[in-house]
C-alpha positions in Angstrom: 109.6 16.2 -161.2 112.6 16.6 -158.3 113.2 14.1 -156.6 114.0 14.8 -152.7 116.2 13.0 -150.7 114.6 11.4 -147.3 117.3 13.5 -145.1 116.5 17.1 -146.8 112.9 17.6 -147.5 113.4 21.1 -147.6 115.1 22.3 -150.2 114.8 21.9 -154.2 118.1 20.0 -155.0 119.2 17.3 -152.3 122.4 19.0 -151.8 121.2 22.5 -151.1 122.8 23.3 -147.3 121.4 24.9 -143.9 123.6 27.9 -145.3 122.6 28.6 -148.5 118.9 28.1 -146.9 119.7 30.6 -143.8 121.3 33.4 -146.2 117.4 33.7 -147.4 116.5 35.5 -144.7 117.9 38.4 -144.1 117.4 41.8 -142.1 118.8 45.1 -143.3 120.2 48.2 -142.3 118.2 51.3 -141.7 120.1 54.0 -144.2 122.5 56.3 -142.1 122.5 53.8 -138.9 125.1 51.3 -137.8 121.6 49.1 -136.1 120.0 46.5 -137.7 116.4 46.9 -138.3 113.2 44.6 -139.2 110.1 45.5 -141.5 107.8 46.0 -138.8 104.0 45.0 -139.3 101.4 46.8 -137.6 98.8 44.2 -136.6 95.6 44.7 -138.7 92.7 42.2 -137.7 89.5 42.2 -139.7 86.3 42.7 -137.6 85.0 39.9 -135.6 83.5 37.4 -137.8 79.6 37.2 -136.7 79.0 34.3 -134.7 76.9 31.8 -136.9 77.7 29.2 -133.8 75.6 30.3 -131.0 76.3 29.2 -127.9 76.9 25.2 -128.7 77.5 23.3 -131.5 75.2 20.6 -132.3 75.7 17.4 -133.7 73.1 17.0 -136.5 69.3 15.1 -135.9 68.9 11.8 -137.2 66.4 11.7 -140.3 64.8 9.0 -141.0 63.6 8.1 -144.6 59.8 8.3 -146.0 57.9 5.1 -146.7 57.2 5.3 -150.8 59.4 6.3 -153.7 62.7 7.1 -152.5 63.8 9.3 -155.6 60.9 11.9 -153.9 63.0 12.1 -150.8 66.0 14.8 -150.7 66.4 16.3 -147.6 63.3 16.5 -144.9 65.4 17.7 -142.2 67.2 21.0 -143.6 70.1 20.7 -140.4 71.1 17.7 -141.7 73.9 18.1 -144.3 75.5 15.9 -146.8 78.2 15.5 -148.9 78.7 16.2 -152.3 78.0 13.2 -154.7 81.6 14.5 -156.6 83.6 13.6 -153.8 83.7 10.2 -154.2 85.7 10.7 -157.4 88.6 11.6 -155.6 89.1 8.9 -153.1 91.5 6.8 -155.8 93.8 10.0 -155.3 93.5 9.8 -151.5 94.7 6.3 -151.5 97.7 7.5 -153.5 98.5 10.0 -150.6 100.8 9.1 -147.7 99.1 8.1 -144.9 101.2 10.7 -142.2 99.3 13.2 -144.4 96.3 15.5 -143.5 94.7 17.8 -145.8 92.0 20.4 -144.7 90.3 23.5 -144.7 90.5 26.7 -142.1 86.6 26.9 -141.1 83.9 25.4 -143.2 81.1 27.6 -143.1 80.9 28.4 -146.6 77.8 27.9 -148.5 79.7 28.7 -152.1 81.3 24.6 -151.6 77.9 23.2 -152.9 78.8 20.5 -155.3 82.3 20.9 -153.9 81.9 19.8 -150.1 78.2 20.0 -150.2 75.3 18.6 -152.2 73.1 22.0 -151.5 73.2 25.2 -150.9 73.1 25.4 -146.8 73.1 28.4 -144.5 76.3 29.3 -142.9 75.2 29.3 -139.3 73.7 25.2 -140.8 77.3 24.6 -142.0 78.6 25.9 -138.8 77.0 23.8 -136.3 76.4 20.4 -138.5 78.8 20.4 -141.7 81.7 18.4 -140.1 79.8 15.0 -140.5 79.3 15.9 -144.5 83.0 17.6 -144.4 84.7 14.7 -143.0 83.9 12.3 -145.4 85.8 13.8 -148.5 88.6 11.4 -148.8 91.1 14.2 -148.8 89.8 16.2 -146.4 91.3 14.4 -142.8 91.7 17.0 -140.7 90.7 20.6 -140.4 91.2 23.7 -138.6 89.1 25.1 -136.0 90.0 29.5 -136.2 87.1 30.4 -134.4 88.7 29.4 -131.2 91.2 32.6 -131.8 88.3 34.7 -131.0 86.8 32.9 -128.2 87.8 29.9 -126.2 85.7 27.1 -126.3 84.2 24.4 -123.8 84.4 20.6 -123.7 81.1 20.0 -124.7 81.3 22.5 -127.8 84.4 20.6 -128.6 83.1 16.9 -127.8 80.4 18.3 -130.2 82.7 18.3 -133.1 84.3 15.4 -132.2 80.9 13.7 -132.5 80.6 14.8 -135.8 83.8 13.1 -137.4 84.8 9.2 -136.8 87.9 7.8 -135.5 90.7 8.5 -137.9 89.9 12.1 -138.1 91.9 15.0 -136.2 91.5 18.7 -135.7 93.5 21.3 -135.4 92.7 24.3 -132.8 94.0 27.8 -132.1 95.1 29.0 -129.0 92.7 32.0 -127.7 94.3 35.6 -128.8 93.6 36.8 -125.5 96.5 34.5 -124.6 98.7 34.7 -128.1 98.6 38.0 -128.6 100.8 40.8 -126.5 98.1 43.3 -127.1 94.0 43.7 -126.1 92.4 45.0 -129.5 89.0 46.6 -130.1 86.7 45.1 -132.7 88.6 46.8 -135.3 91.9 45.2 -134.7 93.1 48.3 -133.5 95.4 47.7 -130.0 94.2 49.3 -126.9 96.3 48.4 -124.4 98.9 45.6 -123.3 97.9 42.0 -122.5 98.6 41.4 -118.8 97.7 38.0 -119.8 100.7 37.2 -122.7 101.5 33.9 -122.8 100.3 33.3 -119.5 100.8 29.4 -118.4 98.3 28.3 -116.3 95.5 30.3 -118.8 96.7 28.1 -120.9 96.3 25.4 -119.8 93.1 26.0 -118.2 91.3 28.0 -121.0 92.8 25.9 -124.1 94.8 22.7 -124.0 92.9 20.7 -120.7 89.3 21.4 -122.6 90.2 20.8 -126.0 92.1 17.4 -124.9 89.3 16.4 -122.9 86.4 17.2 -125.4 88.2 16.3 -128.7 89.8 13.7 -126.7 92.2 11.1 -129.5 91.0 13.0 -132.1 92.8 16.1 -131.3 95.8 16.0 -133.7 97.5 19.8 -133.2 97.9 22.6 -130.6 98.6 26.2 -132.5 100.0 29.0 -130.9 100.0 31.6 -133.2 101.3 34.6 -131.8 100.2 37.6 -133.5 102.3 40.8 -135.1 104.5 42.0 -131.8 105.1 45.8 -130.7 108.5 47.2 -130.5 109.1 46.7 -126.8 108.9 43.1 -127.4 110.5 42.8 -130.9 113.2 45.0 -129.5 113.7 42.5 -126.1 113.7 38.5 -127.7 115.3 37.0 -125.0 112.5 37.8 -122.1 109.8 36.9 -125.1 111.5 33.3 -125.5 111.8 33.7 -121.9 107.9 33.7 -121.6 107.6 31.3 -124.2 109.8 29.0 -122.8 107.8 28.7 -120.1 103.9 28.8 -121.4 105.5 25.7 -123.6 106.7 23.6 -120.4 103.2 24.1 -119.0 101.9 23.2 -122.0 103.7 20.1 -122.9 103.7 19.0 -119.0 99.3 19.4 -119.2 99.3 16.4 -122.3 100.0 13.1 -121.1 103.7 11.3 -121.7 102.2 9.5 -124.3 100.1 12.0 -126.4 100.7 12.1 -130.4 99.3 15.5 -129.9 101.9 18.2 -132.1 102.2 21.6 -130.3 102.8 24.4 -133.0 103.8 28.0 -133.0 103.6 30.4 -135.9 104.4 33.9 -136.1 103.9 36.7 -137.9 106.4 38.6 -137.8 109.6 37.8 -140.1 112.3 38.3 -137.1 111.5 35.7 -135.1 112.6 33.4 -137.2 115.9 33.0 -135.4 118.4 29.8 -133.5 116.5 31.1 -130.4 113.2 30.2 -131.3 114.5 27.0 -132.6 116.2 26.1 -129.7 113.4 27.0 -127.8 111.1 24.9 -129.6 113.2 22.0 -129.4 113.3 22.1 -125.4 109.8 21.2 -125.3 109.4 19.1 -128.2 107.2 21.7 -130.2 107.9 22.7 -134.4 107.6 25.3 -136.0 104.1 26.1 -138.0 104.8 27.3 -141.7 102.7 30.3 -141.7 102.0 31.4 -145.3 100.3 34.6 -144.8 101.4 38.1 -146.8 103.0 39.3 -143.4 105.7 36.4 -143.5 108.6 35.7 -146.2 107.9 32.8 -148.9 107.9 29.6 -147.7 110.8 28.8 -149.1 112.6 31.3 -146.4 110.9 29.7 -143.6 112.2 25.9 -144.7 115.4 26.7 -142.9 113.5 26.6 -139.2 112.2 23.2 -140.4 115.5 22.1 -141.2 117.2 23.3 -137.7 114.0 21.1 -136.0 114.4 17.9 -138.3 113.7 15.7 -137.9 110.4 16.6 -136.9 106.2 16.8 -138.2 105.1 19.6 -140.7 102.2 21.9 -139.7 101.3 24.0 -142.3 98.5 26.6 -142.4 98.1 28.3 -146.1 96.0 31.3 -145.3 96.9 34.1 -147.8 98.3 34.6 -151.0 100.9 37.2 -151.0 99.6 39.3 -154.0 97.4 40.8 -151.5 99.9 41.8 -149.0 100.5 42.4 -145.2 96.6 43.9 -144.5 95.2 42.1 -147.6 92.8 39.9 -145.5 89.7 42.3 -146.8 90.8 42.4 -150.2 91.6 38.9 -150.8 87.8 38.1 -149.7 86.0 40.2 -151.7 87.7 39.1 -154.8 87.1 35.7 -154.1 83.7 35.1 -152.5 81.8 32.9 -152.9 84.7 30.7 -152.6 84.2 28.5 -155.4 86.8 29.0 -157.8 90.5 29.2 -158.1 90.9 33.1 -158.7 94.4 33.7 -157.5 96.9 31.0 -158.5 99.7 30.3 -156.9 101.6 27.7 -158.6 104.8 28.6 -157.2 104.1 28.1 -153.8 101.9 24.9 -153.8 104.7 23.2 -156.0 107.4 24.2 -153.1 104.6 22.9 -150.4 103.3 19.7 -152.4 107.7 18.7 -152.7 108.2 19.6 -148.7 105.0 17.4 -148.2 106.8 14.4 -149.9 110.4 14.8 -148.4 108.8 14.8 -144.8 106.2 12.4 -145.3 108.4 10.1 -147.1 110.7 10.5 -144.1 108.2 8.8 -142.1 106.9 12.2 -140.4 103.5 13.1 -140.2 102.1 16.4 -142.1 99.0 18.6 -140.7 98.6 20.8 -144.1 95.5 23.5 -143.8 94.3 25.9 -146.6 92.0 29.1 -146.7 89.9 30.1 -149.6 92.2 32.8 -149.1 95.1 31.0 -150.4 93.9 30.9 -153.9 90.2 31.4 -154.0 88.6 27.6 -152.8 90.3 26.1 -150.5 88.7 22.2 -151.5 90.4 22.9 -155.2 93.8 23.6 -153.4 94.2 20.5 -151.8 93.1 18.7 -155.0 96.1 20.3 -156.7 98.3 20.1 -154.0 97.4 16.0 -153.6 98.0 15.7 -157.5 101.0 17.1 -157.3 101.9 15.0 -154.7 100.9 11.9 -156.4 102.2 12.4 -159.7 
């Protein structure tokens, strides 16, 4: 296998330069105009996942085992989940991992990772509220990401919750609210209505996202992401006043965590040109990365290394969610082939070898790596990361 050098992680041969990495991306002319022009995306949201949370999430009940035979005893309180026997069998691989690595899941509500994650077959909304205490004690699952706080902010108890759930070494990963990420207010459909007088707003986000999650998830809140969703024309067309507003959500943001927080603050896009020096530079005044966002409406990865580069030295946040076959609206698609979620149906080898060599390089740099996978990606998410962590150890 490659071997990459400590001081270029990004790239497949040691010597491979910022250039020849930058000349990847690139826009192109409209035919019969002297303007430059982007593929545009028109943001496409799936319908509002039903809400299997209610209004809390629980931490699970206490059982406490029968007198008699304990072979007769499986389960007598059907809230309380546990983990598959099978994982155990991959905790000599986790101790072959780098330790400034994190491997999870986006959501884990899904029944189909019984002898995967789970040693039955438990109801979503079960999952939901009490499957992070099962969930957390896969060896390489040691962090994972909370999406359904892109729909609805949450409160500190709901996230204290959680963190009640996992032990100390664990650490989540949350979404920023659309209603403050994205530039437009959508219907149920994903279908834009109007624009979003609240954009990037600072003191929302401070107030509805990064002072409850810190104080409910408390040390165990590892990354802030601020994904900002597919942009109209009249802000595509005007970058400078959208790094402008940017610029100064992130101050807020960075100024709201204490001097000494570990906590990495993350924005992803989805839409190709933003990836530019100003974003970078932007970034870089507030001590944020960039988030590799491997989605069908975003260039390979390998075209999005070059931001990395331009922030090294500096953590990787990763989040995996669809495999390109499907495309820019594939979200739909890519779900119906693959539920229930339990086997790898669409392979991407190319990409997870690319990922599982960036891992190394940045790791081995001493830099920590928050790496989250959908089913999505390739069909089941759990057999992702196996893959991905043997490539990584081999």
């Amino acid at each position: 296998m490659p071997v990459v050098s400590k001081c270029n992680p990004f790239g497949r041969r040691a010597g491979r330069s910022w250039i020849a990495l930058q000349s990847e991306i690139t826009p192109f002319r409209h035919p019969g105009s002297n303007t430059v022009r982007f593929s545009l995306f028109q943001c496409q949201y799936p319908s509002m996942q039903d809400d299997l949370f209610g209004d809390t999430a629980t931490q699970p009940e206490a059982t406490t085992a029968p007198q008699g035979d304990p072979v007769s005893f499986i389960n007598l309180n059907p809230n309380k989940v546990q983990p598959a026997p099978s994982v155990e069998g991959w905790r000599d691989l986790a101790q072959q991992l780098p330790a400034q690595l994190r491997f999870g899941v986006s959501t884990w509500s899904y029944p189909g990772w019984d002898g995967l994650v789970w040693d039955g077959d438990y109801a979503p909304a079960t999952l939901s509220k009490n499957g992070l205490e099962a969930y957390h004690r896969h060896p390489l699952l040691r962090t994972v990401c909370v999406d359904r706080t892109f729909w609805r902010p949450l409160t500190t108890s709901q996230y204290a919750a959680y963190a009640g759930q996992v032990d100390d070494d664990f650490r989540f990963v949350v979404k920023c609210p659309a209603s403050i990420t994205d530039a437009q207010v959508r219907s149920e459909d994903g279908k834009a209505r109007k624009a979003n007088p609240n954009f990037l707003d600072p003191r929302l986000a401070v107030e509805h996202f990064v002072q409850p999650t810190l104080a409910g998830l408390r040390a165990k809140l590892g990354v802030l992401v601020f994904q900002l969703s597919p942009l109209p024309w009249n802000w595509l067309g005007h970058p400078a006043s959208l790094l402008e507003r940017l610029d100064g959500m992130l101050a807020a943001v960075r100024q709201a965590l204490p001097a000494d927080s570990a906590v990495i603050v993350a924005v992803e896009v989805r839409d190709p040109e933003l990836l530019s020096q100003g974003l970078v530079d932007t970034l870089k005044a507030h001590g944020a990365t960039f988030c590799l966002g491997l989605h069908g409406k975003m260039p390979p990865i390998e075209e999005q290394l070059p931001m990395l580069r331009a922030l090294w030295p500096g953590p990787l946040v990763c989040r995996w969610t669809l495999n390109r076959i499907f495309g820019a609206y594939g979200y739909s698609d890519a779900q119906k082939k693959h539920d229930p979620f339990n086997a790898i149906l669409s392979e991407d080898p190319h990409t997870r070898a690319v990922l599982a060599r960036t891992i190394r390089g940045i790791t081995g740099a001493g830099q920590p790596a928050y790496v989250t996978v959908s089913n999505d990606a390739e069909g089941c998410a759990p057999l992702s990361i196996q893959m991905l962590a043997q490539a990584i150890a081999a």
